[in-house]
C-alpha positions as CSV (number, residue, x, y, z in Angstrom):
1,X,-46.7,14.7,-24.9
2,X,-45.8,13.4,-28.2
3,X,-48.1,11.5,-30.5
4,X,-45.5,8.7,-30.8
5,X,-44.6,9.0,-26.2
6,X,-46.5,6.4,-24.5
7,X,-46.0,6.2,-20.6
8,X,-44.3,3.0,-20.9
9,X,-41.6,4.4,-23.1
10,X,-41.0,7.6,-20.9
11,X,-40.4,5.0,-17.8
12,X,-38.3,2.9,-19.4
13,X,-36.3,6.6,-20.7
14,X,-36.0,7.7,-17.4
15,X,-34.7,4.2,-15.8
16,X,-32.3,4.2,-18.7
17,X,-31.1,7.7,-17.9
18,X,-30.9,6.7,-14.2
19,X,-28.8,3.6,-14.8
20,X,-26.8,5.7,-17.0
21,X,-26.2,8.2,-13.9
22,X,-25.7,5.7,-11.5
23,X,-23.0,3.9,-14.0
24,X,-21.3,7.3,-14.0
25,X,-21.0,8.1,-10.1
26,X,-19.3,4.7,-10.2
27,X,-17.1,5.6,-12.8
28,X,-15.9,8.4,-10.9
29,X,-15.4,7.1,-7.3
30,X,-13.4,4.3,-8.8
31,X,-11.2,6.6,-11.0
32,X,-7.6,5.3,-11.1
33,X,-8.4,2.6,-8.9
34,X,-7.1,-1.1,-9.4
35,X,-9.7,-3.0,-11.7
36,X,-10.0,-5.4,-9.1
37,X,-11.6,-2.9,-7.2
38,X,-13.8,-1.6,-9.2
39,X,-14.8,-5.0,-10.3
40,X,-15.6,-5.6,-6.4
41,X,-18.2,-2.7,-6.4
42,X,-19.8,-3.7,-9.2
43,X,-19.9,-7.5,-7.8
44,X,-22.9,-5.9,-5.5
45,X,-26.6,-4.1,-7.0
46,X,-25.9,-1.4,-9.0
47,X,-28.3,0.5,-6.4
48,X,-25.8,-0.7,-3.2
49,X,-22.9,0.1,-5.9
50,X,-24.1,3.7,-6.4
51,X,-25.2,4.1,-2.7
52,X,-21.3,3.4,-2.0
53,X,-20.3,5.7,-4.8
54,X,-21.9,8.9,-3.8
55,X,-20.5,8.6,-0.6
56,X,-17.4,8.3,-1.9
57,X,-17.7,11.2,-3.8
58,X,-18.9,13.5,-0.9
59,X,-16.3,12.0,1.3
60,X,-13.6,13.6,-1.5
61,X,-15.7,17.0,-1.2
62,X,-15.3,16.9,2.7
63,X,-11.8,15.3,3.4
64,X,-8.4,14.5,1.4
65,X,-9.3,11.4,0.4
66,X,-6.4,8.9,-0.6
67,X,-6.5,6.0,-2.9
68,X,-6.1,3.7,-0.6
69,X,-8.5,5.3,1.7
70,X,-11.1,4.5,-0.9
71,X,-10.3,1.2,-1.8
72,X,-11.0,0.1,2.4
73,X,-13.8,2.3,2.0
74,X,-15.4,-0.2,-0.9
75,X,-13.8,-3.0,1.0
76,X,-15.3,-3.2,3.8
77,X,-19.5,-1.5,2.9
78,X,-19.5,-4.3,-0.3
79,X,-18.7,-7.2,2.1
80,X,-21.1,-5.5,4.1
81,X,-23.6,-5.5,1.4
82,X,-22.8,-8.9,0.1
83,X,-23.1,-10.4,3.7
84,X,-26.8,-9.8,3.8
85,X,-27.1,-11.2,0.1
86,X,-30.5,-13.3,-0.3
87,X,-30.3,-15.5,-3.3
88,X,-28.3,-12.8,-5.4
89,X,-30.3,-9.8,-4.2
90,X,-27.9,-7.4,-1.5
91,X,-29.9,-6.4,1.2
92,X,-30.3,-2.2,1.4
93,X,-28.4,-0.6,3.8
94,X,-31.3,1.4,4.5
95,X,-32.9,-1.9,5.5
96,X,-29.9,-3.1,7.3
97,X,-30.0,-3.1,11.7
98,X,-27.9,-2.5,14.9
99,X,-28.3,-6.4,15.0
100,X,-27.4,-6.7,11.6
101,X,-23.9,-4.7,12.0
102,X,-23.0,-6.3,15.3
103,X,-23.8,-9.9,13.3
104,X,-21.4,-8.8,10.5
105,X,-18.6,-7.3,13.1
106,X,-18.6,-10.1,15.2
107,X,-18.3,-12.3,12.0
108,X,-14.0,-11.5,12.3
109,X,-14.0,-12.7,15.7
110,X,-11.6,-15.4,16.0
111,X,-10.7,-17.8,19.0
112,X,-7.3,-17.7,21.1
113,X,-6.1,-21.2,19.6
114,X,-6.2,-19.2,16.0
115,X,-5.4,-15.8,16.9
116,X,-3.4,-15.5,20.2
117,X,-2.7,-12.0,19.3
118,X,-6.1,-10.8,18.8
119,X,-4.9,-9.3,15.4
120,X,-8.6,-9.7,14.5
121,X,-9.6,-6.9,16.6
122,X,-7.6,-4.3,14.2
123,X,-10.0,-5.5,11.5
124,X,-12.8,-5.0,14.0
125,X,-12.3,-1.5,15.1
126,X,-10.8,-0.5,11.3
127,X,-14.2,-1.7,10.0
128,X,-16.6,-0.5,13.2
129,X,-14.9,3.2,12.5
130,X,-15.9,3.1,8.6
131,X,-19.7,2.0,9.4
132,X,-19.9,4.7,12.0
133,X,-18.8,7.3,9.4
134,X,-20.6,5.7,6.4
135,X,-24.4,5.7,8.2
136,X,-23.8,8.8,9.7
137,X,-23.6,10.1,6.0
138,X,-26.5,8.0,5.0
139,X,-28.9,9.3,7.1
140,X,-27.9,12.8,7.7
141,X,-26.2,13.5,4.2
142,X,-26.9,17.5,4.1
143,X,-25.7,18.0,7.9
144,X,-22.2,19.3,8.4
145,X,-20.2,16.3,8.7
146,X,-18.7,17.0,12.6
147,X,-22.4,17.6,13.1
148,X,-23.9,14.3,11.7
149,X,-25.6,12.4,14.7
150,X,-25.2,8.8,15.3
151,X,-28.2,6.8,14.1
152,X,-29.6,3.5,15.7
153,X,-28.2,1.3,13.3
154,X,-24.9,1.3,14.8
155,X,-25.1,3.2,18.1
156,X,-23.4,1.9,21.3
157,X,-21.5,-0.4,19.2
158,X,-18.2,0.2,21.7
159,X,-15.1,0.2,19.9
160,X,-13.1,-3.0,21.2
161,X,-9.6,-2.6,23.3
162,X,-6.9,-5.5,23.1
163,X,-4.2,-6.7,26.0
164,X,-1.3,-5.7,23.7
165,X,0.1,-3.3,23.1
166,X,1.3,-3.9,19.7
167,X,1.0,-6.9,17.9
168,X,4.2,-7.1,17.0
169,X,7.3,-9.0,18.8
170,X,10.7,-7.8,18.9
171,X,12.1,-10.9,16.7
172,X,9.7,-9.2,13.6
173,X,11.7,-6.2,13.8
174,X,14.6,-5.9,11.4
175,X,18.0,-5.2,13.3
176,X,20.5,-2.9,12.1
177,X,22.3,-6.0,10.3
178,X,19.5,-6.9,8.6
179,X,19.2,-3.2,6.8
180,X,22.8,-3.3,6.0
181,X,22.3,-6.9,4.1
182,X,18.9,-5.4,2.3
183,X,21.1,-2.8,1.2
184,X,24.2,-4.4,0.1
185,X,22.4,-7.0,-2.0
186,X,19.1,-5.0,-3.2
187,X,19.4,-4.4,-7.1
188,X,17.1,-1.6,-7.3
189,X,18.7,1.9,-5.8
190,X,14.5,3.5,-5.4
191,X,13.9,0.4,-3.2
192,X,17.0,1.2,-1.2
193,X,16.3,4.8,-1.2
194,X,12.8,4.2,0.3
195,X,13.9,1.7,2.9
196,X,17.1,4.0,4.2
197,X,14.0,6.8,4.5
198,X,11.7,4.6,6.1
199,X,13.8,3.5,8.8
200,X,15.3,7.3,9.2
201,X,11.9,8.9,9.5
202,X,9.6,5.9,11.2
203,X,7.0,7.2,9.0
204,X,4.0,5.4,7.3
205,X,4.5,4.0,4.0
206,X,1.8,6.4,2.2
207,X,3.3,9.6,4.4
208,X,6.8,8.4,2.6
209,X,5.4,8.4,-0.8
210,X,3.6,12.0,-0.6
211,X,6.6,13.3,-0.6
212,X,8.1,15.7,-3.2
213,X,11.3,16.6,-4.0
214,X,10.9,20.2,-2.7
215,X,10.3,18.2,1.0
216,X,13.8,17.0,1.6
217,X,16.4,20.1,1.6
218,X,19.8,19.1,2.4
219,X,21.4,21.3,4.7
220,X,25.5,21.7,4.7
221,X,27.6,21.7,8.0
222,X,31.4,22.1,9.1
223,X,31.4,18.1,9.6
224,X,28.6,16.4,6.8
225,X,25.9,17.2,4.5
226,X,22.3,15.6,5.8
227,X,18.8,15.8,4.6
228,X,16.1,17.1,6.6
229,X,12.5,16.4,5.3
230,X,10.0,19.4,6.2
231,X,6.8,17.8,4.4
């Protein structure tokens, strides 16, 4: 040890190198995202933030992980966190329980009068599916992810099944009018472009946008010229 090293100052070097580390993994899972997320992940401990940022990280390692994929992902685990928070401190989520997870689930329940639909069951599911996959990684982190077993903290926690079928009516469809009136008075010729292929393809939005310009050949016949997108 150095003559000038005391233990104190070796402590307080390693905390600073592990803030520094921690500070970096959340660099790196919010890379490219919208400031407002990133300001949301560091709105809980840096501890909970980093927790949240290495699984991000090994999620990237294991899957195709989108941008929007990761902004739900640091949705929904920092309202986790923060709905646990005890006078400013976020409660681990190694401390966390099945009770605890139900408590915060059941918190986006919502009665008839207010939600006739149920709509509030999509969040429910959408958020129950991310918790399953996030403490699956938390407690088995080195296990092949298909492999991972389900731990206590959110076992039998049934994923929940709605009356309708969609929650959708057929009045909040556009009809073939309405796509002709977008069209005709729309200024911008990319926002028309995208709608004509939207309704053509009944794809999702971020399915539409992956696609390059080496996706859509157009193909020549005896009667008209079409496109036909292979991606």
């Amino acid at each position: 040890m150095s003559p000038l090293s005391t233990p104190q100052s070796i402590t307080t070097t390693a905390a600073t190198v592990s803030t520094i580390d921690k500070d970096r993994k959340i660099d790196e899972a919010t890379l490219k995202l919208p400031k407002s997320c990133v300001k949301s992940l560091r709105s809980v401990s840096l501890e909970t933030a980093a927790t949240i940022a290495d699984y991000i990280i090994e999620m990237k390692s294991e899957v195709n992980l989108s941008d929007s994929y990761r902004m739900d992902l640091i949705e929904v685990l920092t309202k986790l966190s923060k709905f646990f928070d005890n006078d400013g401190k976020n409660k681990s989520f190694r401390d966390m329980t099945r009770n605890d997870i139900i408590d915060f689930l059941e918190s986006y329940r919502k009665p008839e009068e207010s939600d006739p639909l149920h709509k509030w069951i999509g969040t429910y599911n959408i958020y129950r599916m991310h918790l399953l996959r996030f403490f699956k990684w938390l407690y088995s982190p080195y296990i092949e992810p298909s492999k991972r077993p389900k731990p206590s903290v959110v076992d039998n926690i049934p994923k929940l099944k709605r009356k309708e079928v969609s929650i959708y009516k057929p009045s909040d469809l556009w009809t073939p009018e309405d796509d002709l009136l977008f069209l005709k008075f729309c200024p911008s010729k990319r926002e028309k472009c995208y709608h004509a292929i939207s309704r053509d393809l009944s794809a999702r939005p971020h399915e539409i946008l992956k696609l390059k310009i080496r996706d859509v050949p157009f193909k020549n016949t005896a009667i008209s010229q079409y496109a036909d997108v292979t991606g």
